[in-house]
N, CA, C and O atoms as CSV, one atom per row, in Angstrom:
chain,resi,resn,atom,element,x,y,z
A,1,UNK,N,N,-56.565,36.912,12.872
A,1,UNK,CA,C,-55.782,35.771,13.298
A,1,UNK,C,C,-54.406,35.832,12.645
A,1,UNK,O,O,-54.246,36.131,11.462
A,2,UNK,N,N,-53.567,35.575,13.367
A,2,UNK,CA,C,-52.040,35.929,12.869
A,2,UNK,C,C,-51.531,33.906,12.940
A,2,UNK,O,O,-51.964,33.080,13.743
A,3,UNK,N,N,-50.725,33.722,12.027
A,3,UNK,CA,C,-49.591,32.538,11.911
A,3,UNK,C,C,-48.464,32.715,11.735
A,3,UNK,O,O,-47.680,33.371,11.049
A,4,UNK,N,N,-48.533,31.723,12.786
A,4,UNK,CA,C,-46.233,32.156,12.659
A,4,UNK,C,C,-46.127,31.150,12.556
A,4,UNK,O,O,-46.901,30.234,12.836
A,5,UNK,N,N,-44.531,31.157,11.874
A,5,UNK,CA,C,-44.140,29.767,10.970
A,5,UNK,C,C,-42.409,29.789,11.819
A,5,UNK,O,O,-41.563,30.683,11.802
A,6,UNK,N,N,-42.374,28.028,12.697
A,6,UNK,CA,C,-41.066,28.137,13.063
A,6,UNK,C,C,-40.518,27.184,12.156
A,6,UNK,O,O,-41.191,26.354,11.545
A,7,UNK,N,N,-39.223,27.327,12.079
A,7,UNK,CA,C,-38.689,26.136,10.883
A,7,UNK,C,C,-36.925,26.546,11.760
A,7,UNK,O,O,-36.320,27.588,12.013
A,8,UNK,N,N,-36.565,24.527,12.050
A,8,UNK,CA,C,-35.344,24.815,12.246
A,8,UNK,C,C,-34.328,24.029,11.399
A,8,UNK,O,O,-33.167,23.835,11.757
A,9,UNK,N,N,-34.886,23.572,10.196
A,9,UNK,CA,C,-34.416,22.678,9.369
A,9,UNK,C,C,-34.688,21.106,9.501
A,9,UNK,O,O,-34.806,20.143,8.744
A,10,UNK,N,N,-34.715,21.306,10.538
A,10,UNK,CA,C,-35.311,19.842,11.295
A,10,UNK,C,C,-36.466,19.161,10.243
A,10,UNK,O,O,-36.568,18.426,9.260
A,11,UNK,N,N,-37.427,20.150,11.422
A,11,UNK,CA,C,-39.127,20.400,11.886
A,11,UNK,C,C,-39.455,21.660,11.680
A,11,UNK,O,O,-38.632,22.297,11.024
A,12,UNK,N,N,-40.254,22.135,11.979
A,12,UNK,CA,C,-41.216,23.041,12.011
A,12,UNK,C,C,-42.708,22.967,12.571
A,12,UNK,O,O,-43.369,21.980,12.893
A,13,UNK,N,N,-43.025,24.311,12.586
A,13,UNK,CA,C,-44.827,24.570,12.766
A,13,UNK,C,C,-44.990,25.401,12.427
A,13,UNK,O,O,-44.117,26.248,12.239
A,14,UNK,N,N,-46.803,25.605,12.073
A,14,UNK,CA,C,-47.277,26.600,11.843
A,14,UNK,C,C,-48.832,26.713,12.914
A,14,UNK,O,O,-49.909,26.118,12.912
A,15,UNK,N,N,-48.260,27.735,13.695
A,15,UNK,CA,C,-49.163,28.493,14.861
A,15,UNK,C,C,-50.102,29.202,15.074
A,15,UNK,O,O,-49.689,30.280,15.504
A,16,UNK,N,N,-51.664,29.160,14.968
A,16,UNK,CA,C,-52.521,30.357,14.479
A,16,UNK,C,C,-52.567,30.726,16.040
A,16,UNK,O,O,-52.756,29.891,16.925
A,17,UNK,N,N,-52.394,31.917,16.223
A,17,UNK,CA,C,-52.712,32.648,16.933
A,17,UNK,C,C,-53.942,33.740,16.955
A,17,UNK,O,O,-54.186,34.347,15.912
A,18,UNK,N,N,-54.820,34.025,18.296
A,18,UNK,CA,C,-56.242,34.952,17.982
A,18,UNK,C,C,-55.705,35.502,19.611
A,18,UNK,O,O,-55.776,34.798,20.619
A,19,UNK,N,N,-55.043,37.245,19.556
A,19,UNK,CA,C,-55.187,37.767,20.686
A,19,UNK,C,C,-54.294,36.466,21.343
A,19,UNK,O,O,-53.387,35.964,20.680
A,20,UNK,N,N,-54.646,35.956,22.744
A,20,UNK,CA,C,-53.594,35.706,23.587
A,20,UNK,C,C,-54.099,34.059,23.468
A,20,UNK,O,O,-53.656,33.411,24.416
A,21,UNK,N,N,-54.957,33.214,22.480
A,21,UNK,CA,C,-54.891,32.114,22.478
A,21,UNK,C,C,-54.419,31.580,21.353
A,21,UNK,O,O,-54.344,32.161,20.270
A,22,UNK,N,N,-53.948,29.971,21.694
A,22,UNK,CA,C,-53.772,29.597,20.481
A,22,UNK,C,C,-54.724,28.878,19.436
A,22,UNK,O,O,-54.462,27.720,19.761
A,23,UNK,N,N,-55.184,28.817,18.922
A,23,UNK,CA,C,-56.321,28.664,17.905
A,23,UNK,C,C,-55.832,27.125,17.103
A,23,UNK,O,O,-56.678,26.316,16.722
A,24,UNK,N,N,-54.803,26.975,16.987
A,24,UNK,CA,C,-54.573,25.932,16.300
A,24,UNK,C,C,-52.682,25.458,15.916
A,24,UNK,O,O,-51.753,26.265,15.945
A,25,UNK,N,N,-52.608,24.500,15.706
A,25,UNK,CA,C,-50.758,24.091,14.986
A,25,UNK,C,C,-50.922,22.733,14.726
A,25,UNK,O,O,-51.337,21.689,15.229
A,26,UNK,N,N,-50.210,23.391,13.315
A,26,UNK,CA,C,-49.714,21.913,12.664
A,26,UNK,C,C,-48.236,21.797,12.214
A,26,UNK,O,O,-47.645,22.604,11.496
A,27,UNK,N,N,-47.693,20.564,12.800
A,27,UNK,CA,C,-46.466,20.647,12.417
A,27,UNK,C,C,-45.679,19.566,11.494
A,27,UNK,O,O,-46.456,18.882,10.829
A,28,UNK,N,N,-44.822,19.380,11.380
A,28,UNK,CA,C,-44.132,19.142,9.924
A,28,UNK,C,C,-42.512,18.672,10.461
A,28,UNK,O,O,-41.907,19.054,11.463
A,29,UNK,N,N,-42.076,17.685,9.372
A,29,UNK,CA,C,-40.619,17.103,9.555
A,29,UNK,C,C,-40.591,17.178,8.229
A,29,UNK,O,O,-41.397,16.930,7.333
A,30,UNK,N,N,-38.726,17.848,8.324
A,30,UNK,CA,C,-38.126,17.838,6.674
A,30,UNK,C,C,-38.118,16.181,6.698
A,30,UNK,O,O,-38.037,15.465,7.697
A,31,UNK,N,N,-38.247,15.697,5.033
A,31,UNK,CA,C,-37.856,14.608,4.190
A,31,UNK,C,C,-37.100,14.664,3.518
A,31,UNK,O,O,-37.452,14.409,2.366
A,32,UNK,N,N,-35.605,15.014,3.720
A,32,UNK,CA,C,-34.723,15.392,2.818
A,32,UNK,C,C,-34.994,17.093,2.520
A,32,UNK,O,O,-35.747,17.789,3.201
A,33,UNK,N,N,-34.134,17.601,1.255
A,33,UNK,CA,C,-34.649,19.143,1.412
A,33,UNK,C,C,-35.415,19.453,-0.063
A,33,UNK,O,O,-35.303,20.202,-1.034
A,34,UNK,N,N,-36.092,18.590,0.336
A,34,UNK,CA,C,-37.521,19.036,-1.446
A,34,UNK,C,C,-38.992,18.722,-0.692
A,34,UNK,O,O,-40.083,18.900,-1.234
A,35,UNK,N,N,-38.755,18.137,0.894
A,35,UNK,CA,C,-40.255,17.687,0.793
A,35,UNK,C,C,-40.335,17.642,2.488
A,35,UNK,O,O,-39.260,17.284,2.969
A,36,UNK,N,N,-41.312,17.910,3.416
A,36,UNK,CA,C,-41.449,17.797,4.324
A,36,UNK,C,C,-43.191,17.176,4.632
A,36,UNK,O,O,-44.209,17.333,3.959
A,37,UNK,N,N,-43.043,16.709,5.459
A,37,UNK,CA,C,-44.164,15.684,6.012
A,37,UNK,C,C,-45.460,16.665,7.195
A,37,UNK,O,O,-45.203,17.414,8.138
A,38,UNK,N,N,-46.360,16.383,6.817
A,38,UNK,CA,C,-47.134,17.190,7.593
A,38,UNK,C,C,-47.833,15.932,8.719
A,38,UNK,O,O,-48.344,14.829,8.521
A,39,UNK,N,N,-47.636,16.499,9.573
A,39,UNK,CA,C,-47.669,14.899,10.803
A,39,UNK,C,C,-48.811,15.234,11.827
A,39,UNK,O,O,-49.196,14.389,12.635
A,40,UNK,N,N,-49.274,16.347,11.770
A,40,UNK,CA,C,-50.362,16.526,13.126
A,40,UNK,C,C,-50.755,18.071,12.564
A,40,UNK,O,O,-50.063,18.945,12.043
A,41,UNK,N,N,-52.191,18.000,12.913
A,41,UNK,CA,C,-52.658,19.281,13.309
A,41,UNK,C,C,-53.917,19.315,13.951
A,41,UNK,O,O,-54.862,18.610,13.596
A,42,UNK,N,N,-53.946,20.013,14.766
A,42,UNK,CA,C,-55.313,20.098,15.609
A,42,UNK,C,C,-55.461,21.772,15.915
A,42,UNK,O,O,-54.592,22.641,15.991
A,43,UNK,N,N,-56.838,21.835,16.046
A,43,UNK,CA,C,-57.344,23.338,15.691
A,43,UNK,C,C,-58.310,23.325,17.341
A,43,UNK,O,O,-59.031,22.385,17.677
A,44,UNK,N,N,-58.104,24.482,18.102
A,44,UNK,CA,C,-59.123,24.688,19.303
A,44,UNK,C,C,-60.639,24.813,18.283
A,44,UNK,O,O,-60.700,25.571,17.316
A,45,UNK,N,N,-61.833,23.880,18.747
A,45,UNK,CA,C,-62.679,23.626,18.520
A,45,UNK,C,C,-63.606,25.670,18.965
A,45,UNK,O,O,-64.803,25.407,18.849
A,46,UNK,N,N,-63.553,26.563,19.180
A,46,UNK,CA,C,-63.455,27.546,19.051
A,46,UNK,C,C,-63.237,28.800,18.487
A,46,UNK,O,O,-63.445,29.967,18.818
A,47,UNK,N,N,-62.467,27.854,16.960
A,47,UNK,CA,C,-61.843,28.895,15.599
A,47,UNK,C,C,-62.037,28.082,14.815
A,47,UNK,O,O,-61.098,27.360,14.481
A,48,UNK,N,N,-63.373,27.904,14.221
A,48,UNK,CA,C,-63.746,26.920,12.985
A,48,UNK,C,C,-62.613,27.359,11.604
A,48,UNK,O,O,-62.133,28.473,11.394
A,49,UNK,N,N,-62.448,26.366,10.973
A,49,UNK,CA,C,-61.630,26.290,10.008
A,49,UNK,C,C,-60.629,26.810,9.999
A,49,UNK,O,O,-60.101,27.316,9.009
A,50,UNK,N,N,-60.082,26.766,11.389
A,50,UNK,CA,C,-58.408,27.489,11.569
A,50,UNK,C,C,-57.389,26.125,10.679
A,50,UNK,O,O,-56.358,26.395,10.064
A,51,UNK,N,N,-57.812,25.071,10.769
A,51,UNK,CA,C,-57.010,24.041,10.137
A,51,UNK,C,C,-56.501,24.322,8.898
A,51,UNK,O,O,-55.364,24.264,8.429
A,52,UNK,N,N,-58.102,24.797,8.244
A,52,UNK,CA,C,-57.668,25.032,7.004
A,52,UNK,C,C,-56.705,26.216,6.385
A,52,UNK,O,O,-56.007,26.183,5.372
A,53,UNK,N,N,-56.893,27.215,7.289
A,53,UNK,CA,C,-55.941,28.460,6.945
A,53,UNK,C,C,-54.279,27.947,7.591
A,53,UNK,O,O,-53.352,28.698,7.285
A,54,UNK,N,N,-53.944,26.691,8.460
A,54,UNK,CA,C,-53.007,26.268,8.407
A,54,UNK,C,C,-52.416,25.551,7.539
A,54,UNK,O,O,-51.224,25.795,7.349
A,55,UNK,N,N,-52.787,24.926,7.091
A,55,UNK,CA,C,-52.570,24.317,5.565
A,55,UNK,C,C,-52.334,25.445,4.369
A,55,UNK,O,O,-51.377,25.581,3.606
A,56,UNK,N,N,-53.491,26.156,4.487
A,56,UNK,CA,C,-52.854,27.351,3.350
A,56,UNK,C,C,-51.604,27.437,3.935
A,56,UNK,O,O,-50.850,26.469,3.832
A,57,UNK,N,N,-51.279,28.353,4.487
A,57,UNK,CA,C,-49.983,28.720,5.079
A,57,UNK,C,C,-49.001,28.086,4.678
A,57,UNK,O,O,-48.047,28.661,4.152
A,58,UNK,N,N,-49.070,26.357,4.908
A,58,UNK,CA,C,-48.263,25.244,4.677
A,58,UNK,C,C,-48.009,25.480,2.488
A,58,UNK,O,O,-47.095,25.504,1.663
A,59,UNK,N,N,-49.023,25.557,2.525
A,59,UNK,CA,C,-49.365,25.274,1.191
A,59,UNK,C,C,-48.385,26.346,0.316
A,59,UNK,O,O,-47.619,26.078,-0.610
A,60,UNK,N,N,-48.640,27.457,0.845
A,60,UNK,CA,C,-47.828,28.909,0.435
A,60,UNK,C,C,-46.438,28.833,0.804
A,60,UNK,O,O,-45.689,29.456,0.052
A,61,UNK,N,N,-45.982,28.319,1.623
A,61,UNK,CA,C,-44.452,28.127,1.983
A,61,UNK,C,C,-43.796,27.018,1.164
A,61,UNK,O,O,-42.699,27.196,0.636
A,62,UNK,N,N,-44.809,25.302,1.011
A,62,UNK,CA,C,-44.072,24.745,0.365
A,62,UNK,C,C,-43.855,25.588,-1.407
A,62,UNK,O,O,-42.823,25.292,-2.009
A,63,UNK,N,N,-44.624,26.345,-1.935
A,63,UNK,CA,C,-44.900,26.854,-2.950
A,63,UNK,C,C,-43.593,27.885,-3.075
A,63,UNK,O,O,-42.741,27.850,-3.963
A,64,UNK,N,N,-43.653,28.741,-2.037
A,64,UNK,CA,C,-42.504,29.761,-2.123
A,64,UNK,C,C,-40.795,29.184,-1.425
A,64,UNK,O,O,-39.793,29.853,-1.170
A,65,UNK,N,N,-41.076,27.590,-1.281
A,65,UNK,CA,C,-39.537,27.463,-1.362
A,65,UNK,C,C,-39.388,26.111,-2.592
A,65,UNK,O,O,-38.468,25.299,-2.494
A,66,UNK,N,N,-40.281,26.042,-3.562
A,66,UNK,CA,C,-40.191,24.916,-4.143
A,66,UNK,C,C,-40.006,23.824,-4.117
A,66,UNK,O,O,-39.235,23.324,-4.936
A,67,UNK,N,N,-40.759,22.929,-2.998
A,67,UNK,CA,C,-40.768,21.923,-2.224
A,67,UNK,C,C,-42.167,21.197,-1.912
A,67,UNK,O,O,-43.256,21.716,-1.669
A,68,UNK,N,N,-41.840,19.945,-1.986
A,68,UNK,CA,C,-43.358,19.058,-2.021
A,68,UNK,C,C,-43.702,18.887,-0.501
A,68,UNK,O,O,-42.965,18.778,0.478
A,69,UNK,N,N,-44.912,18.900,-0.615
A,69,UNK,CA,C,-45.680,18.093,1.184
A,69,UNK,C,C,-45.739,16.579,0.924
A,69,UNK,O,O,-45.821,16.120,-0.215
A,70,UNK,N,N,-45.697,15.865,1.983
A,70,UNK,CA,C,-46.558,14.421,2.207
A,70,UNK,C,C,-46.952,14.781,3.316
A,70,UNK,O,O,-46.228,15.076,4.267
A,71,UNK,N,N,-48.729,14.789,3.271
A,71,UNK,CA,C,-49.775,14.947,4.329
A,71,UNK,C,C,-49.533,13.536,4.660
A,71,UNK,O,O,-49.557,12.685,3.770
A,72,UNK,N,N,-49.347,13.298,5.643
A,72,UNK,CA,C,-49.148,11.786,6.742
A,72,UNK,C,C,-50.396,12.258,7.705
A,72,UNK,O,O,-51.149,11.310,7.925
A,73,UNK,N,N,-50.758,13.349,8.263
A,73,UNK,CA,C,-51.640,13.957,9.142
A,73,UNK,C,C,-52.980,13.345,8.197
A,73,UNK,O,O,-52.980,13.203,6.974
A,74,UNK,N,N,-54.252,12.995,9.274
A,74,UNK,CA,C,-55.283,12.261,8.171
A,74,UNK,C,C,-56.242,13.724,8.102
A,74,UNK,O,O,-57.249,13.449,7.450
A,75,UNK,N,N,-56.264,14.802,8.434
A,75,UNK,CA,C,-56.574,16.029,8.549
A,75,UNK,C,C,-56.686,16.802,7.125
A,75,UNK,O,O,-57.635,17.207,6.453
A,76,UNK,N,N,-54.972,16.822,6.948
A,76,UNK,CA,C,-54.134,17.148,5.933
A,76,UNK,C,C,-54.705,16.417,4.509
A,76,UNK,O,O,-55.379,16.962,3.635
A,77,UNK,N,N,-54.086,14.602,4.563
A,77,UNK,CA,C,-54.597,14.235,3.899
A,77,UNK,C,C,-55.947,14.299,3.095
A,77,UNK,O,O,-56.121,14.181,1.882
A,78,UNK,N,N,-56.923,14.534,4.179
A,78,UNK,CA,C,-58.349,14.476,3.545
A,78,UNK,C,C,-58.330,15.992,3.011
A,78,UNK,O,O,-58.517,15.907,1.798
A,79,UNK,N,N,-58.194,17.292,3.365
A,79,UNK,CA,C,-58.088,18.479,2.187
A,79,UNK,C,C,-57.763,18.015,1.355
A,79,UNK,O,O,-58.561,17.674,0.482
A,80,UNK,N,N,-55.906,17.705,1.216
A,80,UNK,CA,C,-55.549,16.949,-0.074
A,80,UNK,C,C,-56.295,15.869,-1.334
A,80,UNK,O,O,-55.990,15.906,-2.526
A,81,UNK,N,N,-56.762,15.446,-1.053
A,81,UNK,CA,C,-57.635,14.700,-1.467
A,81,UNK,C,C,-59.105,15.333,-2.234
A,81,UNK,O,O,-59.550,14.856,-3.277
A,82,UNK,N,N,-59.745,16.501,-1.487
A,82,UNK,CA,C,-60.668,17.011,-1.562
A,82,UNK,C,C,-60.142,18.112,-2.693
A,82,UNK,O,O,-60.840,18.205,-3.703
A,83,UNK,N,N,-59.128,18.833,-2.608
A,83,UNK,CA,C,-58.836,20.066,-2.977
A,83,UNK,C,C,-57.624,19.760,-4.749
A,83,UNK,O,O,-56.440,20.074,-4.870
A,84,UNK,N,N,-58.048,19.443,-5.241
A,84,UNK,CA,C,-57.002,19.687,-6.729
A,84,UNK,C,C,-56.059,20.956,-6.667
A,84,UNK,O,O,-54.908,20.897,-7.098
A,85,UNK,N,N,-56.377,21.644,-6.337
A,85,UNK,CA,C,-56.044,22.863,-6.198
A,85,UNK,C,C,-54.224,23.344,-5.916
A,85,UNK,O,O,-53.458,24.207,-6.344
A,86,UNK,N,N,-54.164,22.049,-4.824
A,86,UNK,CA,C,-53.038,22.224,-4.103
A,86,UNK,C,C,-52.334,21.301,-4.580
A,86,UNK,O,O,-51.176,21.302,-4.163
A,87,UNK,N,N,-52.657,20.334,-5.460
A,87,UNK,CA,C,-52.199,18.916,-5.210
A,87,UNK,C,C,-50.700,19.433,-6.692
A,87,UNK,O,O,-50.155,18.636,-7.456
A,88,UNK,N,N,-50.484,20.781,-6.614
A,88,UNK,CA,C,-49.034,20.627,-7.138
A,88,UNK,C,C,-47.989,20.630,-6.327
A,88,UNK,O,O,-46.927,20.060,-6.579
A,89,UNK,N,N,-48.251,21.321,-5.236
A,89,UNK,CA,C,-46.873,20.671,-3.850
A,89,UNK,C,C,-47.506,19.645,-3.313
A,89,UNK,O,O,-47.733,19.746,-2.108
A,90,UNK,N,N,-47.865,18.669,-3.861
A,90,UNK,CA,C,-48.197,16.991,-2.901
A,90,UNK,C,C,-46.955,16.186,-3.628
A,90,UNK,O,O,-46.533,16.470,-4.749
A,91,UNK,N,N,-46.417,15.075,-2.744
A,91,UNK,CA,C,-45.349,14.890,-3.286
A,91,UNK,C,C,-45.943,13.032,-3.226
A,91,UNK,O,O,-45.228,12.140,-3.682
């Protein structure tokens, strides 16, 4: 499964792709430029736990540009919540 990440400063997404479907996207609005909002994600019921490897993704980008998330998505949120792990880019 491949993810591509669009970002136009705006907004963004992150796209799992499998072969010629899409598997899942969650996308995101900047909050200023330290923190962007994760607002939706939905996964084709067909690629179990594609959500979650979207969030990694999310998770690894806010990490490699030094920038916080606010999960607004209740998806998002509930990993967050579940996972300590991540909760150093939660803003």
């Amino acid at each position: 499964m491949e993810i591509e990440h669009y970002d136009d400063g705006k907004k963004g997404h992150f796209k799992a792709i499998e072969g010629e479907t899409q598997a899942g996207l969650m996308t995101y609005v900047w909050a200023g430029e330290d923190k962007f909002i994760i607002e939706h994600t939905v996964g084709n019921p067909e690629f179990r736990g594609v959500g979650m490897k979207l969030l990694e993704k999310a998770v690894a980008f806010a990490r490699e540009k030094n920038v916080k998330i606010i999960p607004l998505c209740p998806f998002a949120k509930k990993m967050f919540d579940r996972n300590q792990d991540i909760h150093d880019v939660l803003a």
